[in-house]
C-alpha positions in Angstrom: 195.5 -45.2 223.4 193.2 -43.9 226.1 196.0 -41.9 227.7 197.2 -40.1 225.0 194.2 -38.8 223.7 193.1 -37.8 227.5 196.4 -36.2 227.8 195.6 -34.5 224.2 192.4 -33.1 225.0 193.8 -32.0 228.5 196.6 -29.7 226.7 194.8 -29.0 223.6 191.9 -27.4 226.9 194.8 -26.0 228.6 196.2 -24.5 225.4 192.5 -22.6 224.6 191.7 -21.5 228.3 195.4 -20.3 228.8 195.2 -18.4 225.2 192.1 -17.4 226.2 193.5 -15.7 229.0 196.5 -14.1 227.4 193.9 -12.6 225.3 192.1 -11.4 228.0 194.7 -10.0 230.1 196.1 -7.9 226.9 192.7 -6.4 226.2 192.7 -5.2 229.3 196.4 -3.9 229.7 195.2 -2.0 226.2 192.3 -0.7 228.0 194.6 0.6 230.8 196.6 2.3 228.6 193.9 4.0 226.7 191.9 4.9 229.6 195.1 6.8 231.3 195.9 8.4 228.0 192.5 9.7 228.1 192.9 11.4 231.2 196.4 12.4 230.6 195.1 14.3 227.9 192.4 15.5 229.8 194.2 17.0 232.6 196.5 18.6 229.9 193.4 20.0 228.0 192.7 21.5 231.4 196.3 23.0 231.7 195.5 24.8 228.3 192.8 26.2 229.6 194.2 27.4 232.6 196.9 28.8 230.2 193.8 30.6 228.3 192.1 31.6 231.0 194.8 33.5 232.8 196.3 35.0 229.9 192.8 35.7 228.8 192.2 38.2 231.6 194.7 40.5 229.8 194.1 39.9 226.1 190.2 40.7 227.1 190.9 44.0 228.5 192.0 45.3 224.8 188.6 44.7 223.1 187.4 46.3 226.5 189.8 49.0 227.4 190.1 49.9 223.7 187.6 51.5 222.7 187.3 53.9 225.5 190.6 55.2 225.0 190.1 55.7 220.9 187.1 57.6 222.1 188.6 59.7 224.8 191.5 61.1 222.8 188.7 62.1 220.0 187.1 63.9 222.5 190.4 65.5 223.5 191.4 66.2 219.9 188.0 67.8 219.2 188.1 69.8 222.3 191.4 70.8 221.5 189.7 72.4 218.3 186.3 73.6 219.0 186.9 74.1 223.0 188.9 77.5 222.6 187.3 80.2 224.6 187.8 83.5 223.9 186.7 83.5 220.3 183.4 85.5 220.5 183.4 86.6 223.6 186.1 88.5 225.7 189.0 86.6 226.8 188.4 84.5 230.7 191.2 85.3 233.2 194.5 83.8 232.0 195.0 81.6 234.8 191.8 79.0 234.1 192.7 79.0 230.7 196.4 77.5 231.5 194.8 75.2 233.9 192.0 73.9 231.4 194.1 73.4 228.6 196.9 71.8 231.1 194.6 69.4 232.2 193.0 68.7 228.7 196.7 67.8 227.4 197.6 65.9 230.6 194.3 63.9 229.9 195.0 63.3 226.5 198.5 62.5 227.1 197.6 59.6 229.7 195.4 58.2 227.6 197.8 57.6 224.8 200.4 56.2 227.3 197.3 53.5 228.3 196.7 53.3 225.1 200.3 52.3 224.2 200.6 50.1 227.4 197.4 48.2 226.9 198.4 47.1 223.3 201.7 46.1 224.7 200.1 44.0 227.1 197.6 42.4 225.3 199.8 41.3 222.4 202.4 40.1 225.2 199.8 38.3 226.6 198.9 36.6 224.0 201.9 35.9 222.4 202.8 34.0 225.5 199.4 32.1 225.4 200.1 30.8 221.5 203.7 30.2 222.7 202.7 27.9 225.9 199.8 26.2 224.1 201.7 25.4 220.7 205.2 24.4 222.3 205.2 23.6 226.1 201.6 22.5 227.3 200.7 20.2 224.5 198.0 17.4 224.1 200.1 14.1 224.8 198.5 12.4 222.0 200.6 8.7 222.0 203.1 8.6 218.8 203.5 5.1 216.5 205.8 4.3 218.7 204.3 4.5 222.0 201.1 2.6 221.0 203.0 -0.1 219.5 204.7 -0.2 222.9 201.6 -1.0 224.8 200.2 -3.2 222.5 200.6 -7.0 222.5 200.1 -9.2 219.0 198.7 -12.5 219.4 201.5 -14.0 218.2 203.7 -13.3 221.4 201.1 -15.7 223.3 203.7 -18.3 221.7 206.6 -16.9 223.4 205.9 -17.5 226.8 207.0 -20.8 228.8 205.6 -23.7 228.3 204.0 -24.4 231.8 201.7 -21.2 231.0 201.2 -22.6 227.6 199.8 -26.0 228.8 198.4 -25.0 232.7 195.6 -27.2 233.0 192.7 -24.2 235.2 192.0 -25.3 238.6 194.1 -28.3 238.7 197.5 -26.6 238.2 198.6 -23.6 240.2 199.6 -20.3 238.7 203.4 -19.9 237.6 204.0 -16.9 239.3 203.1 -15.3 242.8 200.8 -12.2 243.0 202.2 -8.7 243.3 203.4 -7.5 247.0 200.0 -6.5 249.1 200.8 -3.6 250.6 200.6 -2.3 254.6 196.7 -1.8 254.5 195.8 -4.8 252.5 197.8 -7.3 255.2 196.1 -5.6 257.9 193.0 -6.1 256.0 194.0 -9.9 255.2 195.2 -10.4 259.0 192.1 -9.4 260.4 189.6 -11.0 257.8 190.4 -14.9 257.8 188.7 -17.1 255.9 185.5 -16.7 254.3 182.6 -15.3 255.5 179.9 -17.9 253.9 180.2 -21.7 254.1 180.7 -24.1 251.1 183.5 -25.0 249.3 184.8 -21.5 248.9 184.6 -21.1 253.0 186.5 -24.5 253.1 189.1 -23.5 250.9 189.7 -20.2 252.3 190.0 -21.5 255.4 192.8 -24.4 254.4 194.6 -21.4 252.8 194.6 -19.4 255.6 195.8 -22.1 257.9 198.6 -22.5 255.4 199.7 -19.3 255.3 199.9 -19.1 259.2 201.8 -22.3 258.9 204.3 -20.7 257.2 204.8 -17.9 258.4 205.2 -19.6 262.1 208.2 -21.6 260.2 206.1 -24.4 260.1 206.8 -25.3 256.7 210.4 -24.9 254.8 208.8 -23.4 251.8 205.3 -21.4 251.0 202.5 -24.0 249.9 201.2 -24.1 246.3 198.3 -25.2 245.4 195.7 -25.2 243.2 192.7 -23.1 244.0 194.0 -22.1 247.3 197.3 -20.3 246.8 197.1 -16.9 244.7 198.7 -16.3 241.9 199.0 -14.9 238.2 200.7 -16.2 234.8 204.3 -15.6 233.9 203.6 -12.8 231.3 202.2 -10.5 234.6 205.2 -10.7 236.5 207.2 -10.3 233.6 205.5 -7.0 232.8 206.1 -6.1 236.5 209.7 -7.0 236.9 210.0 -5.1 233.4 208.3 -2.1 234.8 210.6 -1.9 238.4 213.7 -2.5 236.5 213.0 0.2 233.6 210.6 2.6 235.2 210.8 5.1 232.4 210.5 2.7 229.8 206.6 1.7 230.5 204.7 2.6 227.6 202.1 4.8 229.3 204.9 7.1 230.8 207.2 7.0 227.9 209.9 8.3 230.1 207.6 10.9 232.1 206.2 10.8 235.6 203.4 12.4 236.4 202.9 16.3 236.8 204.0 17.6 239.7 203.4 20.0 242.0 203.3 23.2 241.5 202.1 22.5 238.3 204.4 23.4 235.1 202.2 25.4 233.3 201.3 27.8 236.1 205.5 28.3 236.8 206.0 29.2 233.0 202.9 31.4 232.7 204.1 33.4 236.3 207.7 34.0 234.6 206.1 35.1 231.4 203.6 37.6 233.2 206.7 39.1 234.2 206.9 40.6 231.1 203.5 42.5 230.4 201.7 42.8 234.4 203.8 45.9 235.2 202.6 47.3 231.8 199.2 46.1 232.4 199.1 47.7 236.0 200.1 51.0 234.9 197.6 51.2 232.4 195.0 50.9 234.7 196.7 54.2 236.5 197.4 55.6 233.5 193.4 55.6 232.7 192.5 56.6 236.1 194.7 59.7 235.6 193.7 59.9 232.3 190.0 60.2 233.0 190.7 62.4 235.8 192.2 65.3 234.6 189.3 64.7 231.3 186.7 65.4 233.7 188.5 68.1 235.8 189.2 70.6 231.9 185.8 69.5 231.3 185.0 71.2 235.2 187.1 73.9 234.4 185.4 74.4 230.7 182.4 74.4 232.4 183.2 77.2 234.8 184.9 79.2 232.1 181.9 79.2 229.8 178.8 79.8 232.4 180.7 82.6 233.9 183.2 83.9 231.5 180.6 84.1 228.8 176.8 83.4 229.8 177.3 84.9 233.1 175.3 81.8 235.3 177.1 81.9 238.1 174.9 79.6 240.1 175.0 76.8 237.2 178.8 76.9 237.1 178.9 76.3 240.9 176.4 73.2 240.1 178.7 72.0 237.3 181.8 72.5 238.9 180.5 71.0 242.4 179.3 67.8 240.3 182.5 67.0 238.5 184.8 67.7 241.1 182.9 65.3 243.4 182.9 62.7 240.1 186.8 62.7 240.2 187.2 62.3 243.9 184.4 59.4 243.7 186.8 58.1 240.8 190.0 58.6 242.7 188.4 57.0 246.2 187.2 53.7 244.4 191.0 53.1 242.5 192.8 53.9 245.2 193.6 52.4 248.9 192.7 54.6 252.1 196.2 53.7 252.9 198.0 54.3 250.1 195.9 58.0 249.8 192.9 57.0 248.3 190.5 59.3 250.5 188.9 62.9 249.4 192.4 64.7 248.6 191.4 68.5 248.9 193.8 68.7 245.8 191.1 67.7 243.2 188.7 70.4 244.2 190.5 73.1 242.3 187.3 73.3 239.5 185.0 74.0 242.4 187.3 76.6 244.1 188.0 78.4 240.7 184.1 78.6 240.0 183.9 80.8 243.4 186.6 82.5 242.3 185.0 83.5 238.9 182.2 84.6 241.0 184.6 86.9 242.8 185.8 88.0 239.9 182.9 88.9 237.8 179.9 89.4 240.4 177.8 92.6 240.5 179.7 94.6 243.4 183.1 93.6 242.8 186.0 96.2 244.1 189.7 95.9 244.2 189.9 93.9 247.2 187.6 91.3 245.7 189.6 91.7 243.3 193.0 90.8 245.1 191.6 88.4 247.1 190.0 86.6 243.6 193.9 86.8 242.7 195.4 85.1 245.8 192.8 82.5 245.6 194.0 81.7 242.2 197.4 80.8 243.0 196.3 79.2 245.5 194.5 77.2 242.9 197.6 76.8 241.1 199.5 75.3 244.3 197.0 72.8 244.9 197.9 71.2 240.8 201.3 71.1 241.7 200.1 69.5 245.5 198.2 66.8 243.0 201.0 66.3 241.0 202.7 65.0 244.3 200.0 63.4 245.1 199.4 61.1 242.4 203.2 60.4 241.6 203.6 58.9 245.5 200.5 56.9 244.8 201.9 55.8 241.2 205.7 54.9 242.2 206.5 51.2 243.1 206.2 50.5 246.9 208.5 47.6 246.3 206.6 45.9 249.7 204.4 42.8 249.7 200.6 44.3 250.1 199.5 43.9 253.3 196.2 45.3 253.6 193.3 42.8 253.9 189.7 42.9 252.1 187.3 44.7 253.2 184.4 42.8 252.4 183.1 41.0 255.5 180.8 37.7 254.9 178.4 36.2 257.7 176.5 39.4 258.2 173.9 41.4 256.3 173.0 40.7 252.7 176.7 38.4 252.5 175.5 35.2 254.6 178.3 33.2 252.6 181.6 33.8 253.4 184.1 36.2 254.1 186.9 37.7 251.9 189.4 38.2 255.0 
């Protein structure tokens, strides 16, 4: 009678220890599963953002660039109104008041072309960002089925073999062997043997070892198992190995994906759909540049018109003209590349050129051949807007060329100890 209750207690221990770690090992396959979901959905929550943040760079420019034009094409339309000359005093020459109202409606006409291309992009932009967010890079929050998947009920401990059932710990060696080590772990193992400390961990360590070495020198017909010095793990770990190598895309953590790779998705889908709205954006940004240019430059010429044409302040024209016409080449150097003709075109000084002409043309000694001369200088003034128009329609057209100019900030000197931009 002594036997069979030994032999019960033995399997009823085995059973608990064994269930025991079934339990174990599922908690922490559940915990695996979890903790790369979590991370999955935090590299995807980082996607979005990089989705947002891109996108973001034109949608912001609206609430920025916005407002300025609304206010610029006021101005235009009141100037428009209130800016005729003429009206209580005797009519300037005819010639300033072409080019003043030319550039006024040039201006205004820009800015309504930004205006239209900066809504265009905007909206694009954003559409795209809703669309991306809401349909392609989406939080891969696990469905039903996947987390029943990776789950294990405790009733499927009674579905695995009976020798894993009724292993008796530390008396019984493991069912199955342990995964493949790979290259670096059986140098590691090769060149480690044994156990550093003594004891009965050192001892066994070093039986194993010898074991191994046995075996592999074809000293033995078939690897040794036993317990305590051969490694090992229950059936239901190999079974979820072989499962996973035979049916790769079946694991319940991939669900048929692999992970992202690179270049990453998101950034691919967001370059195709910035095809759509970055011309639009970049010619806005000339558009307002030319725009605010020829704003300035009526403003120059209103300026000149009025102090000379009707107050007769010669000296403050020059000022005002000389101001503004260095505003707009200050303007036109900082938009534009040196190599691409962003220098000090003599083009845009035709306000400052037309104030000396005025002065010509109404000073106290003037004569016919001031006169003349006050004539040929204004055509001359009429050459050099047509020259501009040249000008800015060679910088404006497409190169259709890869840029290859370089920054021109330089780091490791002066107040920049950081870095370079090169």
């Amino acid at each position: 009678m002594a036997i069979p209750a030994v032999a019960g207690s033995m399997g009823v221990a085995g059973w608990n220890y064994n269930r025991a770690n079934f339990k174990y090992d599922q908690g922490q396959r559940w915990q695996r599963y979890t903790t790369g979901r979590k991370m999955a959905m935090a590299q995807v929550g980082m996607f979005r953002q990089d989705v947002t943040d891109l996108a973001g760079v034109s949608m912001a420019k609206l609430k920025v660039y916005g407002p300025i034009y609304g206010i610029v094409i006021t101005v235009c339309v009141t100037v428009f109104v209130e800016g005729r000359s003429g009206l209580k005093f005797p009519g300037p020459p005819v010639f300033i008041s072409q080019i003043y109202l030319q550039c006024l409606s040039i201006g205004m006409g820009f800015m309504a072309l930004a205006t239209w291309l900066l809504f265009h992009a905007s909206m694009r932009a954003q559409v795209a960002c809703v669309q991306l967010r809401t349909r392609k890079v989406r939080v891969p929050v696990p469905t039903q089925r996947q987390l029943d998947g990776s789950r294990k009920l405790l009733s499927s401990w009674e579905e695995q073999g009976l020798y894993d059932i009724f292993k008796i710990p530390f008396v019984m060696p493991n069912g199955a062997d342990s995964p493949d080590q790979s290259d670096d772990e059986e140098e590691d193992r090769k060149q480690h043997k044994g156990y550093a400390k003594g004891g009965v961990p050192g001892i066994a360590s070093k039986v194993r070892s010898m074991a191994l070495e046995a075996h592999e020198k074809g000293h033995t017909t078939h690897n040794m198992s036993m317990p305590g010095l051969t490694a090992g793990h229950p059936s239901w770990y190999e079974a979820e190995l072989e499962q996973r190598e035979e049916c790769p895309e079946s694991s319940p953590s991939g669900f048929g994906k692999d992970g992202a790779p690179l270049p990453y998705e998101h950034f691919e889908m967001l370059r195709e759909a910035q095809k759509e709205w970055w011309g639009c954006e970049a010619y806005m940004r000339i558009c307002f540049l030319y725009g605010m240019m020829h704003l300035i430059m009526a403003f120059s010429y209103w300026i000149t018109l009025h102090n000379v044409c009707e107050l007769g302040m010669i000296w403050c024209s020059n000022l005002g003209a000389a101001g503004l016409t260095a505003g707009v080449w200050i303007m036109f150097r900082m938009d534009v590349l040196p190599e691409h003709g962003g220098t000090f075109p003599v083009e845009i000084g035709g306000p400052f050129v037309t104030s000396i002409t005025l002065g010509m043309m109404y000073g106290h000694t003037v004569n016919e051949t001031m006169m003349n001369i006050a004539r040929g200088i204004a055509a001359v003034i009429i050459l050099m807007h047509v020259a501009l128009c040249f000008r800015l329609y060679s910088v404006a057209k497409p190169a259709m060329s890869r840029a290859h100019h370089t920054a021109k900030e330089a780091g490791g000197r002066l107040f920049n100890q950081s870095g370079s931009c090169d």
